[in-house]
DRENKOL-582387 format. One record per residue (C-alpha): x, y, z; residue number from 0. Coordinates in nm, 4 decimals. Layout:
<nodes>
NODE         x         y         z    k
NODE         X         Y         Z  NUM
...
</nodes>
This chain:
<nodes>
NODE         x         y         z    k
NODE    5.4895    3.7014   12.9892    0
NODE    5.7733    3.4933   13.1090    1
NODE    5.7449    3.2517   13.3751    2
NODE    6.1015    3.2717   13.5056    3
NODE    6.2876    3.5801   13.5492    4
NODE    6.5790    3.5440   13.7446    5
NODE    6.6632    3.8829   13.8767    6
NODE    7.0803    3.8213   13.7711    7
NODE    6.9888    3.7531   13.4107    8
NODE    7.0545    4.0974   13.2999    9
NODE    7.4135    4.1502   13.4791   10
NODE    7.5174    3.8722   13.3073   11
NODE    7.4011    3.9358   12.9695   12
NODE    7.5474    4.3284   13.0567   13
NODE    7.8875    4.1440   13.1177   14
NODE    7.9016    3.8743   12.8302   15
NODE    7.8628    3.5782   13.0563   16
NODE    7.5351    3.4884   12.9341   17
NODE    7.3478    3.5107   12.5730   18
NODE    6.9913    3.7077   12.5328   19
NODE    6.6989    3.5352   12.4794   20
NODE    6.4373    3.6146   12.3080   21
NODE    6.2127    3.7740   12.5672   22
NODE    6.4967    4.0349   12.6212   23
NODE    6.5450    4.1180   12.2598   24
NODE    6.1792    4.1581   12.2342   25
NODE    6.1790    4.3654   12.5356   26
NODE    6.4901    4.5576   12.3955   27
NODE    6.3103    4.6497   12.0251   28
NODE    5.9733    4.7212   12.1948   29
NODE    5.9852    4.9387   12.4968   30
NODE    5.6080    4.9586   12.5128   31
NODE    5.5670    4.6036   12.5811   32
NODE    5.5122    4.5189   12.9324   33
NODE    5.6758    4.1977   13.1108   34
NODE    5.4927    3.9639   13.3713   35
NODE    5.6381    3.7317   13.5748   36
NODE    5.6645    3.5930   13.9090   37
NODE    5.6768    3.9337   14.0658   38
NODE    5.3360    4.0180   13.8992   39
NODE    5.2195    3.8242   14.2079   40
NODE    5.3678    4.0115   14.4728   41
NODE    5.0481    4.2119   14.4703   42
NODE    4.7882    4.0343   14.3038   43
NODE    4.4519    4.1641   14.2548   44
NODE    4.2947    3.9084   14.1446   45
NODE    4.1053    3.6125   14.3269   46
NODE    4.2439    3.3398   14.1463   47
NODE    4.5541    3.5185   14.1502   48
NODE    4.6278    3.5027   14.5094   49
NODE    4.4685    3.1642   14.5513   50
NODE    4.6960    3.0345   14.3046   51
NODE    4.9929    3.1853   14.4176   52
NODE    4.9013    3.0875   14.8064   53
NODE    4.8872    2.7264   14.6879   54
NODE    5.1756    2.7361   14.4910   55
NODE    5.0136    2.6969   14.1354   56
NODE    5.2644    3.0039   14.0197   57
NODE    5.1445    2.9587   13.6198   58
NODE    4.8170    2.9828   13.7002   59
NODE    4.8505    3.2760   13.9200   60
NODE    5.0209    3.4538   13.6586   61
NODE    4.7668    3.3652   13.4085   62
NODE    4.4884    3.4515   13.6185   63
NODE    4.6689    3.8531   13.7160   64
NODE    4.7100    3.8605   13.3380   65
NODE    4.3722    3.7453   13.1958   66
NODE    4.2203    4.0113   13.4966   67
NODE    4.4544    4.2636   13.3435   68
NODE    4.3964    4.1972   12.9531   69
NODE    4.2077    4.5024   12.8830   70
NODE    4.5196    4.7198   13.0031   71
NODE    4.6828    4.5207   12.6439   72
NODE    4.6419    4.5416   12.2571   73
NODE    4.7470    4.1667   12.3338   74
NODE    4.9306    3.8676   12.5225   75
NODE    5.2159    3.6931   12.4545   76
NODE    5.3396    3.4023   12.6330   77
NODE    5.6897    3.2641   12.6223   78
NODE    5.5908    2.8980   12.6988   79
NODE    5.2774    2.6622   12.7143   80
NODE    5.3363    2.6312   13.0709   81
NODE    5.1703    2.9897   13.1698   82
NODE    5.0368    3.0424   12.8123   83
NODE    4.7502    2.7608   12.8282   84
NODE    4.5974    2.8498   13.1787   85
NODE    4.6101    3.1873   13.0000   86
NODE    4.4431    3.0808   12.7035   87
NODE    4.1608    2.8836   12.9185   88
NODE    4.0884    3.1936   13.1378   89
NODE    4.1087    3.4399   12.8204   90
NODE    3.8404    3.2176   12.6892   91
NODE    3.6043    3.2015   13.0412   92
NODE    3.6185    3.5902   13.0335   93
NODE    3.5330    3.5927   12.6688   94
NODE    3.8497    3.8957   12.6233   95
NODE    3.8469    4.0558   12.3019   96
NODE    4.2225    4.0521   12.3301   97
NODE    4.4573    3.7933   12.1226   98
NODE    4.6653    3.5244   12.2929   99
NODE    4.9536    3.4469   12.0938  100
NODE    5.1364    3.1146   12.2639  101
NODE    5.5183    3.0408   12.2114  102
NODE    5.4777    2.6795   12.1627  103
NODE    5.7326    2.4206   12.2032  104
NODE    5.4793    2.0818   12.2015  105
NODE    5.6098    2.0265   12.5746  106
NODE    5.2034    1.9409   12.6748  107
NODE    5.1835    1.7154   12.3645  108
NODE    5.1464    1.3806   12.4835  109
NODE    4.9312    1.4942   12.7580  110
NODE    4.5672    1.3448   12.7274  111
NODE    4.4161    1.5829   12.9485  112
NODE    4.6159    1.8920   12.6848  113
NODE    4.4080    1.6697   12.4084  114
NODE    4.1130    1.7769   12.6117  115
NODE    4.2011    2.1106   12.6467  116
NODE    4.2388    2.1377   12.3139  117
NODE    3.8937    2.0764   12.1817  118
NODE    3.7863    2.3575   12.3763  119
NODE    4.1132    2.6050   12.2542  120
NODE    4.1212    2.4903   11.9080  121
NODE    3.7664    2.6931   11.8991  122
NODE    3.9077    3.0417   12.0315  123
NODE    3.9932    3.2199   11.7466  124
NODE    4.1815    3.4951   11.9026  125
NODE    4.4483    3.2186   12.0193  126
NODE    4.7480    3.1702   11.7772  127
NODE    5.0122    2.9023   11.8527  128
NODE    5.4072    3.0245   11.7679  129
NODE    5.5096    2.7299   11.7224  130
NODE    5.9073    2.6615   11.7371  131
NODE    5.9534    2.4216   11.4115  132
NODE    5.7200    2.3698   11.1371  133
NODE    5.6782    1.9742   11.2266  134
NODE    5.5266    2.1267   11.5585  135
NODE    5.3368    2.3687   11.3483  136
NODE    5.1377    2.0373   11.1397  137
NODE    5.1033    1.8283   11.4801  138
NODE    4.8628    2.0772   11.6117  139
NODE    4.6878    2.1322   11.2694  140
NODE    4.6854    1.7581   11.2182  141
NODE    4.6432    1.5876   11.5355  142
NODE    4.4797    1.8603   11.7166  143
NODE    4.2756    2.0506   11.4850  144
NODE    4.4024    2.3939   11.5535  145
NODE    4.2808    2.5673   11.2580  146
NODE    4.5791    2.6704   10.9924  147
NODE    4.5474    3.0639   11.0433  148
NODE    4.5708    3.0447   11.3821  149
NODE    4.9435    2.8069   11.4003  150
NODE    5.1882    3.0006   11.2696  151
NODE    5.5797    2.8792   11.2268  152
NODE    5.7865    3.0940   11.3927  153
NODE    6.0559    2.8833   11.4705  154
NODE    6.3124    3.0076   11.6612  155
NODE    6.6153    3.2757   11.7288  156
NODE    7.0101    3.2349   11.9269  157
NODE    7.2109    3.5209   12.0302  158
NODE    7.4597    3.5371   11.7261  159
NODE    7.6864    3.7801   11.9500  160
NODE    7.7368    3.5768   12.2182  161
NODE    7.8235    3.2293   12.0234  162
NODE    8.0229    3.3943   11.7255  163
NODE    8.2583    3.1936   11.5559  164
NODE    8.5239    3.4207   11.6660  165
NODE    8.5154    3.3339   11.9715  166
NODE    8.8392    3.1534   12.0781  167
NODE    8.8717    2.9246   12.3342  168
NODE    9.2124    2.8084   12.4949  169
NODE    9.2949    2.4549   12.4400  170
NODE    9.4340    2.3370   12.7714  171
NODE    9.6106    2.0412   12.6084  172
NODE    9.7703    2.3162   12.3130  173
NODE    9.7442    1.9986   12.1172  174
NODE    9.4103    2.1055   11.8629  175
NODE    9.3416    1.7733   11.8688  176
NODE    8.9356    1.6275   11.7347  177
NODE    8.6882    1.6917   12.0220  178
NODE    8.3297    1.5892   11.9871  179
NODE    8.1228    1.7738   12.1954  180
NODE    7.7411    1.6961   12.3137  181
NODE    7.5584    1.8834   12.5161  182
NODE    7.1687    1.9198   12.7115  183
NODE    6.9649    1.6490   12.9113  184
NODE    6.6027    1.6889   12.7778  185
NODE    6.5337    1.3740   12.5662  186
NODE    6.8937    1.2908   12.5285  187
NODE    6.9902    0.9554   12.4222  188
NODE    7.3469    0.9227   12.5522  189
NODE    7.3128    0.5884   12.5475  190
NODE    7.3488    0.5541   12.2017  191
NODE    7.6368    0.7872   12.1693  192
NODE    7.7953    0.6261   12.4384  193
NODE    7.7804    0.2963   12.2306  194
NODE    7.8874    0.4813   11.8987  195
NODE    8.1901    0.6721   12.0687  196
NODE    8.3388    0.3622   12.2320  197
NODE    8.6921    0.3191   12.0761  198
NODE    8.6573    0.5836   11.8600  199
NODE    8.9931    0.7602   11.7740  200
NODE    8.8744    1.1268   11.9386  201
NODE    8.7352    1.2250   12.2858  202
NODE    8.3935    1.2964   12.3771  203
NODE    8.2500    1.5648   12.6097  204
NODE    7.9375    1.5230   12.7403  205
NODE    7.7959    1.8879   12.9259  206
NODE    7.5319    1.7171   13.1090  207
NODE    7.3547    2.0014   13.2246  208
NODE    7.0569    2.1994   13.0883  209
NODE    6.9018    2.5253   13.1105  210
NODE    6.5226    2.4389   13.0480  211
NODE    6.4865    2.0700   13.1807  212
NODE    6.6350    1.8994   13.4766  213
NODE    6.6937    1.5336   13.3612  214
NODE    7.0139    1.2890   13.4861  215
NODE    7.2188    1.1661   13.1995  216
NODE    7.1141    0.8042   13.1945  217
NODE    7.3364    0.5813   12.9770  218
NODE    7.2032    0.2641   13.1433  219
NODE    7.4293    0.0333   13.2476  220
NODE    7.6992    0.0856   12.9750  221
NODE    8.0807    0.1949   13.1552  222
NODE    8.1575    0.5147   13.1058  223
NODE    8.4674    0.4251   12.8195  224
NODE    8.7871    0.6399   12.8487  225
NODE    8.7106    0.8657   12.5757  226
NODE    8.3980    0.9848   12.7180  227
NODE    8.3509    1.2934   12.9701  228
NODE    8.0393    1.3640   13.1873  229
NODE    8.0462    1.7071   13.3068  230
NODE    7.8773    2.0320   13.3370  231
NODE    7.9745    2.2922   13.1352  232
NODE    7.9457    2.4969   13.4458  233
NODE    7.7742    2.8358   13.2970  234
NODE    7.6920    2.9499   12.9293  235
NODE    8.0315    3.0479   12.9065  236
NODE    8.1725    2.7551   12.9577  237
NODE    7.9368    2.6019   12.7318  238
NODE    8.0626    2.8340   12.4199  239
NODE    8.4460    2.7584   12.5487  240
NODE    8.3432    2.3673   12.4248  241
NODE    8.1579    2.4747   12.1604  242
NODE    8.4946    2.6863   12.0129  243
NODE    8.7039    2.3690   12.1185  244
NODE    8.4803    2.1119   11.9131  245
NODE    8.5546    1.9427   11.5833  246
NODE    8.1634    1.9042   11.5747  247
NODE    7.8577    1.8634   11.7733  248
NODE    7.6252    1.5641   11.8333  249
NODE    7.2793    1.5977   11.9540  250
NODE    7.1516    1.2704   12.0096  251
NODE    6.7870    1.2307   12.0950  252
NODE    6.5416    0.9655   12.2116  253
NODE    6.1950    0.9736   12.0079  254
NODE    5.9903    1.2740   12.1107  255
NODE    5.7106    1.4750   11.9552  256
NODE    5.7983    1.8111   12.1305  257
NODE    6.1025    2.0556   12.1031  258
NODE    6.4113    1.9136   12.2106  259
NODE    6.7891    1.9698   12.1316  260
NODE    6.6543    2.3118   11.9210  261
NODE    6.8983    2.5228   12.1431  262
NODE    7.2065    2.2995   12.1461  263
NODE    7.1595    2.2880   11.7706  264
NODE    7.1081    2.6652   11.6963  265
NODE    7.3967    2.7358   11.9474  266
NODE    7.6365    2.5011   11.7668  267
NODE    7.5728    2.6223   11.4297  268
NODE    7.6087    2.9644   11.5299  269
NODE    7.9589    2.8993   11.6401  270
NODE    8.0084    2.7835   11.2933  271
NODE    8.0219    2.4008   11.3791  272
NODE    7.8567    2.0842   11.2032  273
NODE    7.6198    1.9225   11.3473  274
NODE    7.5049    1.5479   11.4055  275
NODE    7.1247    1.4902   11.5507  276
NODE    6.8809    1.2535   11.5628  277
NODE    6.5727    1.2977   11.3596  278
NODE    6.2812    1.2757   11.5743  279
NODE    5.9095    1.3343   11.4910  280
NODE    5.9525    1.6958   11.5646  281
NODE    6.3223    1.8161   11.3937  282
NODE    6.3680    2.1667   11.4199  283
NODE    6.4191    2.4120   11.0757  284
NODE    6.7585    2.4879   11.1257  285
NODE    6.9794    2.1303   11.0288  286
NODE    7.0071    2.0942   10.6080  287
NODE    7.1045    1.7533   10.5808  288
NODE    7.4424    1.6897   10.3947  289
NODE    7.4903    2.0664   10.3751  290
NODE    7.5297    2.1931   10.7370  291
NODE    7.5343    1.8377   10.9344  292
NODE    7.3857    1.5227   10.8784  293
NODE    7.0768    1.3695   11.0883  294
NODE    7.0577    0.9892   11.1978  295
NODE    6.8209    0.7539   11.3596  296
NODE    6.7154    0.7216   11.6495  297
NODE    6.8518    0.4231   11.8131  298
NODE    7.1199    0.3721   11.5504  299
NODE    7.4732    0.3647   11.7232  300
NODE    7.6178    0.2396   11.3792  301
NODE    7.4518    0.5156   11.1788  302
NODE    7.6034    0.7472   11.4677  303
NODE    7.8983    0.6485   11.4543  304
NODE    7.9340    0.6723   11.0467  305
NODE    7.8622    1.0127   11.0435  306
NODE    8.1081    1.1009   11.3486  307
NODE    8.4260    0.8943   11.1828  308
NODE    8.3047    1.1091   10.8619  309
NODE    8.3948    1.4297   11.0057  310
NODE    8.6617    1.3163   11.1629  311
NODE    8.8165    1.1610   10.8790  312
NODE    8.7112    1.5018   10.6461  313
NODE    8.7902    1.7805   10.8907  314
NODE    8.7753    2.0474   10.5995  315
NODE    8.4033    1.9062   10.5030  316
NODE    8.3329    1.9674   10.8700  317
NODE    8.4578    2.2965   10.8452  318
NODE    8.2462    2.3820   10.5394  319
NODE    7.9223    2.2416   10.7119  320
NODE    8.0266    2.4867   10.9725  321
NODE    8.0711    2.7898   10.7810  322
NODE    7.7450    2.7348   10.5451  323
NODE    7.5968    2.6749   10.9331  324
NODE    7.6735    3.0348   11.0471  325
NODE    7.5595    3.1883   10.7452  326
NODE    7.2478    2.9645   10.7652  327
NODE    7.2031    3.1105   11.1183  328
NODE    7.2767    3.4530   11.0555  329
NODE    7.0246    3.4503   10.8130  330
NODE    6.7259    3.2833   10.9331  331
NODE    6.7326    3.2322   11.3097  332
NODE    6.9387    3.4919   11.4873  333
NODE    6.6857    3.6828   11.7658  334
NODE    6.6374    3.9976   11.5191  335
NODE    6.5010    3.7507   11.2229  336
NODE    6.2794    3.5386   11.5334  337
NODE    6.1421    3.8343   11.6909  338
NODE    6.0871    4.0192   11.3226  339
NODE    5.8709    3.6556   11.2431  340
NODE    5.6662    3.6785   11.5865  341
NODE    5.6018    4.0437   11.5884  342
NODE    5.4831    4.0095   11.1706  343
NODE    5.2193    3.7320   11.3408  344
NODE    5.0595    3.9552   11.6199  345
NODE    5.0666    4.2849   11.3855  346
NODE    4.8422    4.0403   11.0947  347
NODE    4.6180    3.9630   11.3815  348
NODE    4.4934    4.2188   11.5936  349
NODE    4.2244    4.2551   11.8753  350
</nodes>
């Protein structure tokens, strides 16, 4: 089930303006599997359904049509907590025989009333959590007592077609000069890069725009310094064009216990660049430290800005981090080896 489904996604995947994600390779390897979204409303039939939908509560709606339809399934899968826990909490009301398995990204984390939730969904053993990192993975087992069998790391996938290294973007300068590119809003600490990048001998591009979460790019009340660009990337196209132009890529984060920065990351390395994040309390799989980037701390604009005059200084180690990236990604986390991992979960666990 997928929350969103924008009706132009598949015209521009078709016409190589946007990447897949991993509901449409899914979709694309299984042709049995059935898709839910929005539209699954259009003619509810059940109660809740069209209650939820009439007042606007769209994830519970869907969850509601989908725990009324469960027994048409072998099981559920949901593509984010945000339709997947209602799910899970009706699932469990009905007492369905069928499994809930719950793409989980932590987003519901430091929610007290999810803690609640919890001690009633950590008890369902027919839910399993996907979760997209293994730090997410122990946060649930740890701090919310999700039993082990039932929080699986699946981590997560990129469309390794659509950001290939060979890829070539035109330089509009023609001068192949350094460009550090960041890119995303959710949790980003521009801020801190801000403060690292001012002076430094190399521009930096800043795509302040995000698929997932809506956030302004707040660097406080720091001036913008000459080497730094705030813009939108404009589409996913553009967003590979900068990607293809950069020397590296810096994913700076503010402290956060959910997923955050996983796509920017995955993207990057794909396109065969190093890259520079923060380590948080929830780092993804992908980033070997020293080998394909180099994480920092949070908060630390001198620690930053080490690590950027390091590339800069070392292009050819940059490069290297790059390649070893690509491989990295080609063999771990492209959409084939994500959905292999999440399909392997729900075929161990049946109804």
């Amino acid at each position: 089930m997928a929350a969103r489904r924008n009706p132009e996604t598949d015209g521009a995947i078709r016409t190589g303006r946007q990447p897949q994600f991993e509901v449409d390779r899914y979709l694309e390897r299984s042709p049995s599997t059935v898709l839910l979204d929005y539209s699954a409303l259009d003619n509810a039939t059940s109660a809740l359904a069209r209650r939820s939908r009439d007042r606007s509560r769209f994830h519970w709606g869907l969850a509601a049509q989908a725990a009324a339809d469960s027994h048409k399934y072998s099981a559920m899968l949901a593509t984010g907590e945000d339709v997947g826990v209602p799910l899970a909490l009706l699932s469990w009301v009905r007492r369905s025989h069928r499994p809930v398995f719950l793409i989980t990204h932590g987003s519901y984390f430091a929610s007290e009333r999810f803690g609640r939730l919890m001690r009633v969904l950590r008890r369902n053993g027919r839910l399993h959590f996907l979760c997209l990192s293994e730090s997410l993975r122990r946060i649930l087992v740890n701090d919310f007592g999700v039993r082990p069998e039932n929080a699986h790391n699946t981590s997560y996938g990129v469309d390794t077609s659509f950001f290939h290294p060979s890829h070539r973007a035109d330089d509009p300068a023609g001068s192949g000069e350094p460009l550090i590119v960041a890119a995303g809003t959710a949790k980003r600490d521009y801020r801190t890069l801000v403060e690292a990048a001012e002076g430094l001998d190399a521009p930096v591009h800043i795509a302040a725009d995000s698929t997932w979460f809506r956030e302004p790019v707040n660097i406080g009340d720091r001036e913008v310094p000459p080497n730094v660009t705030i813009r939108s990337s404009g589409d996913y196209a553009g967003l590979r064009d900068l990607y293809a132009r950069a020397s590296f890529v810096v994913v700076p984060l503010r402290p956060a216990r959910h997923a955050c920065g996983y796509a920017v990351i995955v993207e990057a390395m794909a396109m065969g660049r190093a890259v520079i994040c923060t380590k948080t309390e929830s780092p993804g799989d992908f980033l070997a430290d020293g080998e394909t980037g180099f994480y920092v701390k949070p908060g630390d604009a001198e620690d930053l800005r080490l690590r950027m005059e390091a590339l800069l200084c070392n292009p050819e180690l940059a490069r290297e981090m790059g390649r070893r990236g690509r491989a990295r990604i080609e063999r771990e986390f492209s959409l084939d080896a994500y959905c292999d991992r999440i399909e392997s979960v729900i075929h161990r666990n049946p109804a």
